[in-house]
N, C-alpha and C positions, 0 to 999 in steps of 0.2 A: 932813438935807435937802440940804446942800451935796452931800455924795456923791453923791446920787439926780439931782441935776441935771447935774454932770459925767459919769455915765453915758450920759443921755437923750441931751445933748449928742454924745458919742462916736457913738455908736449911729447918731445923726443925720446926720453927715457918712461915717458909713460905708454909708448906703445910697445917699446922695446920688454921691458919688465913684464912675468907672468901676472896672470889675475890672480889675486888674493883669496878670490870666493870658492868655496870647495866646488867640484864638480857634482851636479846632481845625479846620481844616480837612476834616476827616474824620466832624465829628461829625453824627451823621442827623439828618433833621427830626422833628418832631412828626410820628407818620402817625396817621393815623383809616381804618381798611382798610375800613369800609362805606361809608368817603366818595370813595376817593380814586380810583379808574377806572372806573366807574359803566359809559361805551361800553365798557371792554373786559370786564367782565364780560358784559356786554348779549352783545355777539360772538360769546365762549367759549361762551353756551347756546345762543347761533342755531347757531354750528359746528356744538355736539354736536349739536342736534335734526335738522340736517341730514344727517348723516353716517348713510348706510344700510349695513350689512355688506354686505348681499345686493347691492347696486347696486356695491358696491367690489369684490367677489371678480367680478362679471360684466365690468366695466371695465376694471379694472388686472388681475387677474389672466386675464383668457380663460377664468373657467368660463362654464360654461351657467346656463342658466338652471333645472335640475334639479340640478344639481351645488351653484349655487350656496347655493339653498335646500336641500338637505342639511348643508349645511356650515357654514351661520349660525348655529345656534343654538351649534356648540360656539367662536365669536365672540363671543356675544351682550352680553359685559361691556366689551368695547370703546367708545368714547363719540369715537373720533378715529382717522385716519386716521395720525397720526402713527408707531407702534410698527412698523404694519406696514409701511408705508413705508421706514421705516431699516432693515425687511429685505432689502425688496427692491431696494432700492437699492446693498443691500450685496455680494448675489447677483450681480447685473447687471455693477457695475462691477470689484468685487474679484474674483471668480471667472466673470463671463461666463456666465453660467448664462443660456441660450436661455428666452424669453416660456413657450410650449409645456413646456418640460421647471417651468420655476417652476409653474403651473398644477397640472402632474400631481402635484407636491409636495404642495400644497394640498390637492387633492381628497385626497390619501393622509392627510396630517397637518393638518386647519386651524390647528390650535394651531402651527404652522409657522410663521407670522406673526407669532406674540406672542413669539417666541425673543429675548430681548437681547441687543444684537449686540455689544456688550463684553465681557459676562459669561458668555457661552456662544459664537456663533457663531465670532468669531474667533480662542478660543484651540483651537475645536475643529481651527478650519482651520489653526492654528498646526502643529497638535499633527501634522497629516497631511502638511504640507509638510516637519516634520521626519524625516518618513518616506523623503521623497523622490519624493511625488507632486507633477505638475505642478496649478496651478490648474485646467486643461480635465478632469485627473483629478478632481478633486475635486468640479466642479461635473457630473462624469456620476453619483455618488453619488447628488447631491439629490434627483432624482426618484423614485430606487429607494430609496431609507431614508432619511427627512429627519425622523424622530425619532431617528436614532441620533446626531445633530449636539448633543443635548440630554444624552448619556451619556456619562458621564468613560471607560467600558469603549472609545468608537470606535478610538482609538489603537489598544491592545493586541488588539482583533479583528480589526482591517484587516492589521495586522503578522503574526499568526497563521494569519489565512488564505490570506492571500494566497503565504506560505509553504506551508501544502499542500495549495492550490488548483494552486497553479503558475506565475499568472499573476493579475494586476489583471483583465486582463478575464476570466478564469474566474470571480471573485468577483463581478462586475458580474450575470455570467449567475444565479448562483447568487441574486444578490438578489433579481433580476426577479420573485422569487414566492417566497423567505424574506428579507423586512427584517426580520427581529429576530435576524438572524443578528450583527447589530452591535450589540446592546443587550446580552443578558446579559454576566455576568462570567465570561469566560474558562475561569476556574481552576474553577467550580461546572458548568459543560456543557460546552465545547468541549474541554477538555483532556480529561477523564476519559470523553467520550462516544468522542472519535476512539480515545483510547489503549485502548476497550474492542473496537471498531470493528475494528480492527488485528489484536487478537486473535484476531479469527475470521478473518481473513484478508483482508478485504478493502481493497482501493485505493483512498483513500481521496479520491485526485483522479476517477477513474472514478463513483464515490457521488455527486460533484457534477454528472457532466453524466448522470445517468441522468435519465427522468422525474422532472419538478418535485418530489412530494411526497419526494423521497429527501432532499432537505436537511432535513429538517424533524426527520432521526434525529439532526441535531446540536447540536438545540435542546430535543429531550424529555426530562424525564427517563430515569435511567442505568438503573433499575430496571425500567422499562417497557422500556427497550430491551433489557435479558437475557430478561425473560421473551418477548418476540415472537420471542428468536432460538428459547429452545426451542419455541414454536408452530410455526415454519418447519420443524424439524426433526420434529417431529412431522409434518407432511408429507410426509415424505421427502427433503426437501430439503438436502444437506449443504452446510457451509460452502466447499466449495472448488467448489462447485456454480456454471455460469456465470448462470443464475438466482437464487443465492441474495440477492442486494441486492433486486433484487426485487420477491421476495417479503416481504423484511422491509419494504420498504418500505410494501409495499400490507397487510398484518398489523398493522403499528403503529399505521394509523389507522383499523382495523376490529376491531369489540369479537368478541369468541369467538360472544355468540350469533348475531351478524349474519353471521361465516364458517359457522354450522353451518346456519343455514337457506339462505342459496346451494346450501352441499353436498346438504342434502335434496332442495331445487327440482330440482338439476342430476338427485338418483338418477330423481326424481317426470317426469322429461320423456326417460329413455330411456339414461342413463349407470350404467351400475355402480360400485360404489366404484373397484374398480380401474380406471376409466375417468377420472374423478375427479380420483384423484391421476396420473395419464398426464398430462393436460388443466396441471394446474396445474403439475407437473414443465415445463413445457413456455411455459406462461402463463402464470404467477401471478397477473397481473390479471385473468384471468377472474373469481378472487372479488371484484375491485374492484367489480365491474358488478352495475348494479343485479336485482331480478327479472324486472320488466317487460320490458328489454332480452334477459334471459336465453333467458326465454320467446317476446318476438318474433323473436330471431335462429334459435331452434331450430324454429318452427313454421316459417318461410320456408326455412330451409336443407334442410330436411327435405320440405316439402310441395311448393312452390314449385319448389327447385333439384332435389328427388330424392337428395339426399344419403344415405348411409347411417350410422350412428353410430360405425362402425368410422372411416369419411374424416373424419369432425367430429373424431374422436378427435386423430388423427396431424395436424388442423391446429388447433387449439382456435383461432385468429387470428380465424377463420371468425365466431366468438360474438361478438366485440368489433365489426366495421366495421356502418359505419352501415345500417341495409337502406334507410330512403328514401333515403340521398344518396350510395351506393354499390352494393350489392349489385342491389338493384333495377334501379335506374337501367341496371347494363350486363348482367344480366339479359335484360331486355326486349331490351334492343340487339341482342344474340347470337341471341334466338331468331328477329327476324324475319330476322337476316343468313342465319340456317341455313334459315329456311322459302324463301328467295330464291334458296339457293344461291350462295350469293358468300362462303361459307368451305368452305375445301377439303378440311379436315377438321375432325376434333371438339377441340376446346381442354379441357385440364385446367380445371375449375370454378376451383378454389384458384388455379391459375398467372393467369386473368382477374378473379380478384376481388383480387388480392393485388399487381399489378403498378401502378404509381403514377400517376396520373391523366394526363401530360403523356404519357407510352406506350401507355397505352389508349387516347387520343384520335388517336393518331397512329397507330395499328395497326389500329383499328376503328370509325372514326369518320371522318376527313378521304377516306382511301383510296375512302369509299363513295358520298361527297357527292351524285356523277351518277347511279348507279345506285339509288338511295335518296333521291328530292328530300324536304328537309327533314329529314332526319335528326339533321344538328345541334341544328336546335330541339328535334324531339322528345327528343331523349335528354338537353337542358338543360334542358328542362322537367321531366323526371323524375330531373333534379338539387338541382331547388327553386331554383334561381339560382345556384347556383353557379358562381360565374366560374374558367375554366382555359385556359388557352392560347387566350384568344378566344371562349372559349365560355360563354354567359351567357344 
């Protein structure tokens, strides 16, 4: 009993007596996290129920109001303005990236805005200024490929191309209408496409500045791209041919059945095989165009103009321009100049349908104004609006 009491005892002054151990300064409070900011939760929901995509890409970014609703839904997990913001912010000030050029980003990538700008953005833009581009370089990318700012490949394509493109702004051009020219991996398409590319002869900075769809041979598969060489060539077309890009190019994105019924349309409206292949020796995009077009350019050229199949032949050009907002248009013009007598002889059809808008307006158009009141109008009305040197 003695013991039991000397314990109680002990016991007793040890809860009574303060702690010995200093107090920490560092040590946290008691929290209770459903109790403890009640307003700033309240806030955090008002924020987010506030916060509209479609009102922030119209605001901040300058889209439309069409644009902007396209765009939203691939936004639509966003709950705050915050993410996007530190993009754009990041844009503006670190690389100067113009309202206008950020916008067209957007409308390209909306997932553009949810980019982390630690974890991706700036070592992308690290990676570019190691290259030895300026920030004004970098920020003219944004608009034209701003998903490639998201691919570890940007570095090693930008370095690649730009080597034989020739120049930064040849690659700029190039992107205008192939952005995924910065996204694949190098070594799987651009290397093995061009070094194929080579082989048949062609120059391989010239491939970039021909019509747009010609880049698009540096990004297809390598296999697709041998078999359209032999399609070309089945053509007639040989690779030292000043045509032959071309045509590979307008072959690559046209499946065989889709070239052979062109071909039949073309025999079905007054060409011979061996007309044919003349036409495409000469224009390979002929088979880019559609039938419709085929058909209406052949029936005007023929019926309209008087053409013979032999002259369609030697300019196949003829089948490609627009008949309402070309052919037509100076057409009309020429016959009533010739029923008036105010041209002094007869003009090659091909040399007035083929000569560039700013010269046939100057040649046969302004010269007549007095002689011909209203003229300008009529022959802009039978442009569709077309604005040219004033004319509208």
């Amino acid at each position: 009993m003695v013991v039991v009491s000397h314990l109680r005892a002990a016991l007793s002054r040890i809860v009574r007596s303060p702690s010995r151990l200093p107090a920490s300064p560092c040590a946290p409070p008691l929290v209770f996290p459903h109790r403890l900011f009640p307003s700033s939760a309240a806030a955090a929901a008002s924020s987010s129920d506030s916060f509209s995509v479609k009102d922030y890409l119209v605001s901040r970014c300058g889209l439309t109001q069409a644009q902007a609703l396209k765009a939203a839904p691939r936004l639509s997990h966003l709950r705050s303005r915050a993410k996007p913001e530190a993009v754009l912010t990041y844009l503006e000030s670190t690389l100067g990236v113009p309202a206008a050029d950020i916008g067209r980003a957007v409308v390209m990538d909306p997932s553009f805005l949810c980019y982390n700008v630690e974890r991706t953005l700036a070592p992308r833009v690290a990676e570019l200024r190691g290259l030895g581009l300026s920030p004004d370089e970098i920020a003219r990318l944004v608009p034209l490929a701003p998903n490639s700012f998201r691919s570890r490949f940007l570095r090693d394509n930008v370095e690649f191309w730009v080597a034989h493109f020739g120049s930064f702004d040849r690659l700029l051009r190039v992107l205008s209408w192939c952005s995924g020219l910065l996204t694949r991996d190098p070594d799987k398409t651009a290397r093995p496409n061009v070094a194929f590319l080579r082989q048949c002869g062609l120059d391989i900075s010239k491939v970039a500045c021909a019509p747009r769809f010609s880049a698009l041979l540096f990004t297809m598969n390598l296999e697709l791209v041998k078999e359209t060489v032999q399609r070309v060539e089945e053509l007639g077309i040989d690779r030292g041919a000043r045509m032959f890009h071309h045509a590979l190019a307008v072959l690559a994105f046209i499946g065989k059945e889709v070239v052979a019924r062109r071909i039949r349309l073309l025999h079905s409206i007054g060409f011979s095989k061996d007309d044919v292949l003349a036409m495409v020796r000469k224009q390979p995009h002929v088979l880019g165009m559609s039938e419709k077009k085929l058909q209406g350019n052949m029936d005007f050229l023929t019926r309209d103009a008087g053409l013979e199949v032999p002259y369609i032949v030697r300019r196949p050009a003829l089948l490609m321009y627009s008949v309402e907002r070309r052919l037509l248009p100076r057409h009309s013009l020429l016959k009533i100049l010739k029923a008036k007598e105010l041209l002094k002889d007869d003009r090659d059809y091909y040399a007035t349908a083929s000569v560039c808008e700013k010269i046939f307006v100057e040649k046969f158009v302004h010269p007549f104004k007095k002689q011909v009141p209203g003229v300008i109008d009529d022959y802009a009305s039978k442009c569709l609006g077309k604005v040219t040197n004033g004319i509208a």
